[in-house]
C-alpha positions as CSV (number, residue, x, y, z in Angstrom):
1,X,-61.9,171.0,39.7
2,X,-65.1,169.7,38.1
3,X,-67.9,172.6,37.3
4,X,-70.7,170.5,38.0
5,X,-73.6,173.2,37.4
6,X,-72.6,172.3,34.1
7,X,-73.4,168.8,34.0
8,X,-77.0,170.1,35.9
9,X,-77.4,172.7,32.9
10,X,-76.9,169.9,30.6
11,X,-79.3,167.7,32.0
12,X,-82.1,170.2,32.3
13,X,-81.6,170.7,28.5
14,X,-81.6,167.6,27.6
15,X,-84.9,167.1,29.6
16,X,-86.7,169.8,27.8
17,X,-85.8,168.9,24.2
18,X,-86.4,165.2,24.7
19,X,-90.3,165.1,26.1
20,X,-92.8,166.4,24.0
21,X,-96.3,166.8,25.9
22,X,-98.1,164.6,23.3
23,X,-95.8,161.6,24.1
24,X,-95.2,161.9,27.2
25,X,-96.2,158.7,28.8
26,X,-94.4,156.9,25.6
27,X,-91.4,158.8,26.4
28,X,-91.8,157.4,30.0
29,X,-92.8,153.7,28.7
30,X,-89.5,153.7,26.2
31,X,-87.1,154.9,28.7
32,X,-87.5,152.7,31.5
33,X,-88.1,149.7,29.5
34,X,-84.9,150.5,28.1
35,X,-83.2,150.8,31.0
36,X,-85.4,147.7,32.5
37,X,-84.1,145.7,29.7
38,X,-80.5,146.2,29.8
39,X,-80.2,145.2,33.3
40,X,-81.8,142.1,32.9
41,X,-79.6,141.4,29.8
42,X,-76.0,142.8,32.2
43,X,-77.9,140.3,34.8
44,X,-77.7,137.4,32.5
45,X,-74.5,138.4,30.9
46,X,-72.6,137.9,34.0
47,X,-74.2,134.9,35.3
48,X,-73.3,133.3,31.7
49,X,-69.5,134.1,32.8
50,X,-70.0,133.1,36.3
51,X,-71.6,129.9,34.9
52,X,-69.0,128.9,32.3
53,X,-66.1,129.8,34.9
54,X,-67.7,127.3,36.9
55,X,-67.9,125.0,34.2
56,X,-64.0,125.5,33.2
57,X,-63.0,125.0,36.9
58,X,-64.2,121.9,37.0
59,X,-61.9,118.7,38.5
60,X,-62.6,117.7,34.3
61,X,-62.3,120.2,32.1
62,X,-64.8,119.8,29.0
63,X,-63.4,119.9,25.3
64,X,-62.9,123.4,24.6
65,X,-65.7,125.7,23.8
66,X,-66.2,128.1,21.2
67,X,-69.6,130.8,21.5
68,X,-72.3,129.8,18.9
69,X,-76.2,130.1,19.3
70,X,-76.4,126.2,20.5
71,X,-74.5,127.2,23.1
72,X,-76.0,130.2,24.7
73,X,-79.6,128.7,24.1
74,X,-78.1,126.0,26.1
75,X,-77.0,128.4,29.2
76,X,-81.2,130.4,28.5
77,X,-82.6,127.0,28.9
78,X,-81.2,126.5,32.2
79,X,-81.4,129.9,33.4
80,X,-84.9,130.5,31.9
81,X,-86.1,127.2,32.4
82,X,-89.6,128.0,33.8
83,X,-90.2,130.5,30.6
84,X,-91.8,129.7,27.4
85,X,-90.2,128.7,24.2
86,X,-90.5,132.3,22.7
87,X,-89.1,134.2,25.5
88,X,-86.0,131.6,25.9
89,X,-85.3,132.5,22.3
90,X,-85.7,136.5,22.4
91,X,-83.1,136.4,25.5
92,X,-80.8,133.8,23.2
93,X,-80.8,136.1,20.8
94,X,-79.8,139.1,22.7
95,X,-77.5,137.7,24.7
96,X,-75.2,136.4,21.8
97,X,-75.5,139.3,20.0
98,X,-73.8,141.3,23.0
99,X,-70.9,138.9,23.5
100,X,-70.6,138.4,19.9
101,X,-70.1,142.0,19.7
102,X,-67.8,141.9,22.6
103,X,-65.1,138.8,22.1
104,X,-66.2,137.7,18.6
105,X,-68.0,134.9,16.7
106,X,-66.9,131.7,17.3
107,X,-64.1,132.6,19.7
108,X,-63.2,130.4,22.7
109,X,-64.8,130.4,26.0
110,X,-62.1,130.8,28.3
111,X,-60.5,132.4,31.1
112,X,-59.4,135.5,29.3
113,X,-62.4,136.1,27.0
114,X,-65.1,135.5,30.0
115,X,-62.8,138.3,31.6
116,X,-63.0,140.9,28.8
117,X,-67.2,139.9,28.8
118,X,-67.6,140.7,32.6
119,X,-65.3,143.6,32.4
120,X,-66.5,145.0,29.5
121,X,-70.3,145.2,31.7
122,X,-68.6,147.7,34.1
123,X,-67.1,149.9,31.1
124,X,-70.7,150.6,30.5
125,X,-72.5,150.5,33.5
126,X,-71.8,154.4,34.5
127,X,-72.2,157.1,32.0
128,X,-73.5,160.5,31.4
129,X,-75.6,159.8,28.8
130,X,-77.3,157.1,31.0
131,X,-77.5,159.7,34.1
132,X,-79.7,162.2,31.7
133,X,-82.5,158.9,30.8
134,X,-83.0,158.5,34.7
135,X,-83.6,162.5,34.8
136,X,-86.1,162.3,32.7
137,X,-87.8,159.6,34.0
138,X,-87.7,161.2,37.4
139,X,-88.8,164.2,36.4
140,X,-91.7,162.9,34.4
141,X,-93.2,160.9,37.5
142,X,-92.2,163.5,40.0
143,X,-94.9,165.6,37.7
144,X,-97.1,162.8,36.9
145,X,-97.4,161.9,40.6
146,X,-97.1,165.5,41.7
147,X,-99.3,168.5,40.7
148,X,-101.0,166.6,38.2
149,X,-102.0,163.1,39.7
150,X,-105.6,164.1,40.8
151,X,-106.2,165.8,37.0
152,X,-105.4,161.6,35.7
153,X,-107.9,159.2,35.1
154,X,-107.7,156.2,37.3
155,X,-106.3,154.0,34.3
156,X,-103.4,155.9,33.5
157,X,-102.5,156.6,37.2
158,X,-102.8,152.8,37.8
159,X,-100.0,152.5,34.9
160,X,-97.8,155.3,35.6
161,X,-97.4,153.1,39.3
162,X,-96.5,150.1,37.0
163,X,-94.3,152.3,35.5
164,X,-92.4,153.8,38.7
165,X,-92.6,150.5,40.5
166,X,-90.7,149.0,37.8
167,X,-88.1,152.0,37.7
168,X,-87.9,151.6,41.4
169,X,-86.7,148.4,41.1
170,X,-84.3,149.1,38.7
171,X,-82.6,151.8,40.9
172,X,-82.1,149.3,43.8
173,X,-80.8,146.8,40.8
174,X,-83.9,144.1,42.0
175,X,-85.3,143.5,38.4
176,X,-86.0,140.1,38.0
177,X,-88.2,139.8,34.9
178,X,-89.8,142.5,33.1
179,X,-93.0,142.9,30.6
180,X,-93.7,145.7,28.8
181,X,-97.7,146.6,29.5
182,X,-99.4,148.1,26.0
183,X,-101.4,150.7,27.1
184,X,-103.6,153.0,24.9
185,X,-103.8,156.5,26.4
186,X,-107.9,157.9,26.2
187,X,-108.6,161.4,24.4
188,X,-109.2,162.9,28.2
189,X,-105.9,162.1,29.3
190,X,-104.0,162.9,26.6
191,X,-105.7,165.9,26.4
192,X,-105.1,167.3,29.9
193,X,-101.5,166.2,29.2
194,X,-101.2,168.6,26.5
195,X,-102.6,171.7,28.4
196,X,-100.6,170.9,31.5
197,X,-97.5,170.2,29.9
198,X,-97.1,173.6,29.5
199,X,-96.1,173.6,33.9
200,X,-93.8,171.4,33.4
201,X,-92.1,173.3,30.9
202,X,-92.3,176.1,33.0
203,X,-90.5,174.9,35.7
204,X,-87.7,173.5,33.8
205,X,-87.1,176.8,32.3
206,X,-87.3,178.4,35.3
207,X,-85.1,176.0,36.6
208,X,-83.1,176.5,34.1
209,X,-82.7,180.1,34.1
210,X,-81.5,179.6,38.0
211,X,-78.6,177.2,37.0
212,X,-77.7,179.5,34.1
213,X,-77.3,182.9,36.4
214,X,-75.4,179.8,38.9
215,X,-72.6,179.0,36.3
216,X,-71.9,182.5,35.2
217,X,-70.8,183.0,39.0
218,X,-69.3,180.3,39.8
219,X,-65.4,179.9,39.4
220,X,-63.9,176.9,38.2
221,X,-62.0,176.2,41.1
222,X,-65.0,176.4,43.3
223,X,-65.8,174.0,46.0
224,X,-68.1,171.7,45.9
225,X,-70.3,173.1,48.8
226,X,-70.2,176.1,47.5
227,X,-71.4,175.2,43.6
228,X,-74.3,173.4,45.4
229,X,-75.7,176.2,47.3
230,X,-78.6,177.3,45.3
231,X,-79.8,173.9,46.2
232,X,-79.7,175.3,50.0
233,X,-81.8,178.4,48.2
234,X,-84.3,176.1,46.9
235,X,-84.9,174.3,50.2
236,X,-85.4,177.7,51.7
237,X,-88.2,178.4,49.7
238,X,-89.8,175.2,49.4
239,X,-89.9,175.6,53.5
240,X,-91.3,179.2,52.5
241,X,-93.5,177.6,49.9
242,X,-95.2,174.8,52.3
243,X,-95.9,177.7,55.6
244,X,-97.3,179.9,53.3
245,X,-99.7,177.1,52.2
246,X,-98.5,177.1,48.6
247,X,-96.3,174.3,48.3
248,X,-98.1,172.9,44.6
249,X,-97.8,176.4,42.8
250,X,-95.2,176.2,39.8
251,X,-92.3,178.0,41.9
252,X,-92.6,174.9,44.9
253,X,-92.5,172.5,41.9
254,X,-89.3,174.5,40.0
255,X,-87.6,174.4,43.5
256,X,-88.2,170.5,43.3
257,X,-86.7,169.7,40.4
258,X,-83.8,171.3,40.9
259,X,-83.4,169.6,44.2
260,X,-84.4,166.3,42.5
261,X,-81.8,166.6,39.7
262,X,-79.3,167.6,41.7
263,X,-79.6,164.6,44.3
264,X,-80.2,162.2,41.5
265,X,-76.5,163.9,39.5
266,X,-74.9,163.5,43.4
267,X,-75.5,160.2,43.9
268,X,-74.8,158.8,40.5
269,X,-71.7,156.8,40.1
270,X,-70.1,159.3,37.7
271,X,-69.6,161.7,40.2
272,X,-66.2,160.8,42.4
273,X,-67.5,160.5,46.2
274,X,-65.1,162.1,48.7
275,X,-66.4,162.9,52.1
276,X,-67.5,166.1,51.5
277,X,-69.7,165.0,48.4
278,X,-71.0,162.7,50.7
279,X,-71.8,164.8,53.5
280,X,-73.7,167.3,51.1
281,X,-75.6,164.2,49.7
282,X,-76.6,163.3,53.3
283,X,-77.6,167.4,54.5
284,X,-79.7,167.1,50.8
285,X,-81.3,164.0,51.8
286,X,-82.2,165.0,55.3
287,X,-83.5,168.2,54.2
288,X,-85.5,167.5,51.1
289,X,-87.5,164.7,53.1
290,X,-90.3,166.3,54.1
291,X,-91.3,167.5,50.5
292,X,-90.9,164.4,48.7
293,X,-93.6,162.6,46.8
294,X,-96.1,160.4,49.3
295,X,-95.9,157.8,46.2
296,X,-92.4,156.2,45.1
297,X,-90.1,159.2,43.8
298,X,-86.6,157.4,42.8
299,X,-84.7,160.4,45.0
């Protein structure tokens, strides 16, 4: 049986070695444009092999077709028709690269190829190393819109809500065009960043030092329910936290994230849904409501 507090160890780590307080909002910016931008290019990827099955099915089949740049500029100009010249060409670009990379240069657009393109989109749609970018970007604005939204200026909260809105939509898979926003963070900001940071780190090491005592006793034959329950502890004392009036200290916070990751790790495709993952997912959900974030928090 899977240990996942291992996978939650992991992706705690990797949290804490990848953000450094001085970049944190360009750590924030990279990642989701990232992830922004390969969407929209899966997006168009599979409409190219939905449109050129389309075009092979036809009652009169074209001369065969081989993949060149002509040819994918001609699928951007219809797809992208309402875009300028520039952007038509970036998207060209990146979308024969990918299925150069995938069936070859000059190789025919048929049946079997367009089938190795589309599949070769779900071989990479699901993977850990994908699962640890959306941690960090949920961390970061569960912080950012958390304990230390009201220490922001007005600029930089403004963007940080371009930034989640935009991650938002990614998670629900509703991107339709996306544009990255340069933004120059002031000396204040990036100031109260630095000295703050330190909470954040806090927490995650905290958190961290929870999970660790976790995995030492838990068996590898474990259930599932039963590897889960110190998220049941950190529910406890986030209801603890809130009646005793101190649910933005850095213990409330610590107790967040690790609820957070762990519902975030759950739901992720990588992890095998059988009913009883799902019913845990569900008591989570219903339980961790009432703490969440009033602004968007992607779990």
């Amino acid at each position: 049986m899977e240990k996942h507090v291992d996978n939650i160890e992991a992706l705690i780590i990797h949290t804490l070695k990848n953000v450094e307080s001085q970049r944190v909002v360009e750590i924030l910016n990279e990642r989701i444009t990232n992830l922004a931008e390969t969407q929209i290019l899966k997006r168009d990827i599979d409409n190219f092999v939905s449109y050129f099955i389309y075009v092979l099915s036809g009652p009169v089949l074209p001369k065969k077709l081989f993949l060149d740049v002509k040819l994918v500029r001609h699928f951007i100009q219809r797809t992208y028709a309402g875009f300028d010249k520039e952007s038509q060409e970036l998207q060209t670009r990146k979308i024969y690269s990918y299925i150069k990379k995938t069936i070859g240069d000059n190789a025919e657009i048929n049946g079997k190829n367009l089938g190795l393109l589309r599949n070769s989109l779900k071989d990479e749609e699901f993977t850990f190393e994908k699962l640890k970018e959306r941690i960090v970007i949920g961390l970061l604005l569960k912080w950012l819109q958390g304990p230390l939204k009201k220490e922001l200026s007005e600029e930089l909260n403004d963007y940080i809500i371009f930034l989640a809105t935009t991650f938002g939509q990614f998670e629900s898979n509703r991107i339709i065009n996306f544009e990255v926003e340069d933004y120059r963070i002031g000396k204040n900001d990036l100031a109260t960043l630095s000295i703050e940071y330190v909470f954040f780190e806090t927490a995650l090491l905290d958190a961290l030092a929870i999970i660790k005592n976790v995995k030492a006793q838990t068996t590898n034959n474990a259930p599932i329910r039963d590897q889960f329950r110190f998220v049941f502890d950190s529910l406890d004392n986030l209801v603890q936290s809130a009646e005793s009036g101190k649910k933005d200290e850095l213990t409330a916070f610590r107790d967040k994230i690790i609820v957070s990751i762990s519902l975030i790790y759950l739901q992720d495709s990588i992890v095998r849904k059988d009913p009883e993952v799902e019913n845990l997912i569900n008591l989570f959900v219903s339980l961790y409501y009432q703490f969440r974030d009033k602004r968007y928090q992607p779990r």
